[in-house]
C-alpha positions in Angstrom: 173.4 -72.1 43.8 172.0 -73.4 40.2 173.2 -71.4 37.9 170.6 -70.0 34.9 171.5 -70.4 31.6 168.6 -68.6 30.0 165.8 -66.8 30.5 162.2 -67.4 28.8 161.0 -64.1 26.1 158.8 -62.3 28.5 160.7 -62.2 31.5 163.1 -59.9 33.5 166.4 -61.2 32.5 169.2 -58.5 33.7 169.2 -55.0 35.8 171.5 -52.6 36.0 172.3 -49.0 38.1 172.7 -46.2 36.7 175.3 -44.0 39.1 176.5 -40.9 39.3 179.7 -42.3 41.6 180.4 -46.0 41.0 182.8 -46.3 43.6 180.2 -45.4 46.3 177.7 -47.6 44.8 180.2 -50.6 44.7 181.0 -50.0 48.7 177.2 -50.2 49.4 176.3 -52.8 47.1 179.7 -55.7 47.9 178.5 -54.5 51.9 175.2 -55.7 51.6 175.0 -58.6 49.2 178.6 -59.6 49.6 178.5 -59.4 45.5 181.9 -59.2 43.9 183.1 -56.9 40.7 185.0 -56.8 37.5 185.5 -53.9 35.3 184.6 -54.4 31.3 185.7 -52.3 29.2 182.6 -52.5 26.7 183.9 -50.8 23.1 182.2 -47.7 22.1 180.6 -48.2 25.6 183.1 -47.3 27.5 183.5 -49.5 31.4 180.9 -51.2 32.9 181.1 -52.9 36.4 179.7 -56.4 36.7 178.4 -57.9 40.0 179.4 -61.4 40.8 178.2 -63.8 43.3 180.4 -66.6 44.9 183.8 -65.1 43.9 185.0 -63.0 41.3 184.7 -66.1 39.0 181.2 -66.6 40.1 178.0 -66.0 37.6 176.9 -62.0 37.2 173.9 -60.9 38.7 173.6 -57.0 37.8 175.4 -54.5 36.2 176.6 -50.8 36.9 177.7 -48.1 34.4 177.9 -44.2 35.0 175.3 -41.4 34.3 175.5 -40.5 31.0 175.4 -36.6 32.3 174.7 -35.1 35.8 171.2 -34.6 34.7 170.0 -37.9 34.9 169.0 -39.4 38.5 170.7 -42.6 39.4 168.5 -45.6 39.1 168.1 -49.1 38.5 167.2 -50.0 34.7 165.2 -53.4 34.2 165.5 -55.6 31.4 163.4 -57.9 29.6 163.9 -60.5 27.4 162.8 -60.7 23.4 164.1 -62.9 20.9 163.4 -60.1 18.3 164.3 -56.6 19.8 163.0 -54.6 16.7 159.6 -56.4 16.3 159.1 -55.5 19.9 160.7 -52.1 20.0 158.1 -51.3 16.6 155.0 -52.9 19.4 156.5 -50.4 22.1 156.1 -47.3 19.6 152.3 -49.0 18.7 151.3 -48.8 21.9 152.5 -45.6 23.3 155.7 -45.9 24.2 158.9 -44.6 23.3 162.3 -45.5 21.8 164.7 -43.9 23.6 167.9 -45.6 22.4 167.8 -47.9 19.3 168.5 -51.7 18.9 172.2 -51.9 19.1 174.5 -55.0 20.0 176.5 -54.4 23.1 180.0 -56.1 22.1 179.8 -59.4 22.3 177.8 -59.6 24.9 173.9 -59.0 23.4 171.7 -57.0 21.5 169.6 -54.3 23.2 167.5 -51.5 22.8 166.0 -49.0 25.8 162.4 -47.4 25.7 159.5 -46.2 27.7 155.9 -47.2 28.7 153.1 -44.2 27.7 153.9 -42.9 31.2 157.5 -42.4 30.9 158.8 -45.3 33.0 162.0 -46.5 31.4 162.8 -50.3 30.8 165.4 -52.1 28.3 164.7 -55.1 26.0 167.4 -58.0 25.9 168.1 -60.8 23.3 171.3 -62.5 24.3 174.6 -63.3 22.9 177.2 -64.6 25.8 175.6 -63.0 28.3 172.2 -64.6 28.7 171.0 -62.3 31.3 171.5 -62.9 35.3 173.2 -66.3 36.2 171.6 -66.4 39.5 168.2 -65.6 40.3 165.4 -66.5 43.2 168.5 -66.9 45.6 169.9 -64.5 48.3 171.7 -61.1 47.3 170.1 -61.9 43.6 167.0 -60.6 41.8 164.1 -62.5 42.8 161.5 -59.7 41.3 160.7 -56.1 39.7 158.2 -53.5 39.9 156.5 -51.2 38.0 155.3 -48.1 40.4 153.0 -46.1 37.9 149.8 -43.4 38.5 147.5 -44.6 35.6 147.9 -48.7 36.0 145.2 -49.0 33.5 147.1 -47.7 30.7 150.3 -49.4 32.0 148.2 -53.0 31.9 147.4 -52.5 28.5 150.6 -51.3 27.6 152.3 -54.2 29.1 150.0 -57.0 28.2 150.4 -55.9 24.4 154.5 -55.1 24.7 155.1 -58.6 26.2 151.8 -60.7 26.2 151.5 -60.7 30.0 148.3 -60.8 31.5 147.4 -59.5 34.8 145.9 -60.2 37.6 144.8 -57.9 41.3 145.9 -58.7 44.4 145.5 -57.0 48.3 149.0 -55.4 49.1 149.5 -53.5 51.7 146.1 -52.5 52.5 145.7 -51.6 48.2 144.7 -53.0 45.4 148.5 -54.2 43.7 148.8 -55.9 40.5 150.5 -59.4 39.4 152.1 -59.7 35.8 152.1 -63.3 34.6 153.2 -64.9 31.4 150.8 -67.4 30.7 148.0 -68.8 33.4 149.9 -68.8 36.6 153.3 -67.9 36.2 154.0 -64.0 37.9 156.8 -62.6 36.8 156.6 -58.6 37.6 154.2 -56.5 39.4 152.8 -52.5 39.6 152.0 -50.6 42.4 149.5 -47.4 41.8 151.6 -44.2 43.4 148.6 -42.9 45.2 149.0 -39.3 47.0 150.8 -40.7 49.5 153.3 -41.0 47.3 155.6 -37.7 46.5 154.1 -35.9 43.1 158.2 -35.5 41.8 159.0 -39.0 42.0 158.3 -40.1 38.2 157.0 -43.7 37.5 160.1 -46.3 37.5 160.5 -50.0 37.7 162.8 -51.2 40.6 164.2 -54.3 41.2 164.1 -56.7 44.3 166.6 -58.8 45.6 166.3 -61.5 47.8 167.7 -61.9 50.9 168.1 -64.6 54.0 166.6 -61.8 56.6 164.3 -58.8 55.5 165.3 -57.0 58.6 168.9 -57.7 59.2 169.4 -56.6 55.2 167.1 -53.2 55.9 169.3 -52.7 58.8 172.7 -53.4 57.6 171.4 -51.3 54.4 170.7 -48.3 56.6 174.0 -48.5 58.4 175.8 -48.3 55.0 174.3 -45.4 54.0 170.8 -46.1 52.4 167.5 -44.7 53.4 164.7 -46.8 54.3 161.2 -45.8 52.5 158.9 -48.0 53.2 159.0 -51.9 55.9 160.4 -54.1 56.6 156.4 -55.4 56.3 154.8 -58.5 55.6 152.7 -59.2 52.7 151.4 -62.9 51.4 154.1 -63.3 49.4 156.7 -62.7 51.9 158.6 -60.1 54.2 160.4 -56.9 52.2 161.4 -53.6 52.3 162.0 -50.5 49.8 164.8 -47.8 50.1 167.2 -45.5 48.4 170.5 -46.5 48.0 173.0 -43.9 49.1 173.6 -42.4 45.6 169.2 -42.1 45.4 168.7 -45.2 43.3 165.1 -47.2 45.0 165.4 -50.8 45.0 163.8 -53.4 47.6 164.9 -56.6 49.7 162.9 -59.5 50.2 162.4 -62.8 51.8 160.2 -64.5 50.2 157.6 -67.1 50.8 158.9 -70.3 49.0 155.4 -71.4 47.9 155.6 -67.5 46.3 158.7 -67.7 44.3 157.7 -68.4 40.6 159.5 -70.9 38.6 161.3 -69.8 35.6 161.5 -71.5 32.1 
């Protein structure tokens, strides 16, 4: 399990949930990725929860703080790496997104900011201090990819492209058209789904993360027995063998096994 020290500007570097009972989210999450925690106590933060894998003492792989008020959902918040969080927040507001909490340093731990694309999907920007982001990644029970599920994709590839320099490229997924982020000519890092009318008109657009795992269908079913609900899979697709669901608090996130030729390498 090589440990990642740091993560290249560009690229999803850290998630964390969003829950409205962290207690229940830590049973779910510790049953199905065997993930350990430790509470920090984050000043003028308040606690945050940290995932480990391999111990306690092993690297963090996501994070968990509590709903700011009732009247948020619970979700999964993705973040992305920039060695200069203002420049990119001012590039977020330039291209029709949102600021929705200012660059601030959190502790000791990194500076960070939290916006949203023109179409309201919410995402955080990351520069890092001693917390470079995950410390595992492309390895079971850790991140191994996120996912923009948007209506116009158009707006959100421009968006994108401009925020972060991606370019993008379209794929068959699924039977649709589904579209690969990269960072340079061949290196996908992120991908978008369009939410089509099959697709429920009061789910807003959201990134999720994905995490991989040994067994698509063994995680989808031991994820269902602890409470979560299965949305869509498991199903193949090139790139592997996944699955999307709601945890049991209502946070979407998706396994994965993934084809090792289909696992991009990070810098």
């Amino acid at each position: 399990m090589p440990e990642v020290t740091s993560h290249a500007p560009g690229w999803p570097s850290w998630v964390d949930l969003h829950s409205p009972d962290t207690q229940r989210s830590k049973e779910f999450y510790t049953g199905l990725f065997g993930w350990d925690t430790y509470t920090m106590t984050v000043p003028d933060f308040g606690d945050r929860e940290m995932f480990t894998l391999g111990g306690i003492q092993g690297p963090e792989v996501a994070g968990m703080h509590p709903l700011a008020d009732d009247t948020q959902p619970p979700s999964w918040m993705c973040y992305f790496r920039s060695d200069d969080i203002q420049a990119t927040m001012e590039t977020v507001k330039g291209a029709g997104g949102r600021e929705l909490a200012p660059p601030t340093d959190l502790a000791n731990l990194g500076h960070m900011a939290l916006c949203s694309d023109p179409e309201g999907a919410d995402f955080a920007l990351w520069t890092s201090y001693n917390l470079a982001g995950a410390g595992v990644v492309d390895e079971p029970s850790a991140m191994c990819w996120v996912e923009l599920a948007c209506r116009d994709t158009e707006q959100a590839r421009r968006f994108y492209n401009e925020v972060f320099g991606w370019k993008s490229i379209d794929v068959e997924h699924s039977g649709s058209d589904y579209t690969k982020f990269l960072l340079g000519e061949d290196r996908p890092l992120a991908g978008m789904v369009r939410m089509n009318e099959r697709w429920p008109r009061d789910v807003p657009p959201h990134w999720i993360p994905y995490f991989q795992v040994a067994d698509c269908d063994d995680a989808a079913g031991r994820a269902a027995d602890l409470g979560a609900r299965i949305l869509y899979g498991p199903a193949d697709i090139p790139a592997g063998r996944y699955a999307v669901m709601t945890d049991p608090i209502g946070a979407r996130l998706a396994v994965m096994t993934p084809d090792p030729a289909e696992i991009p390498p990070r810098a």
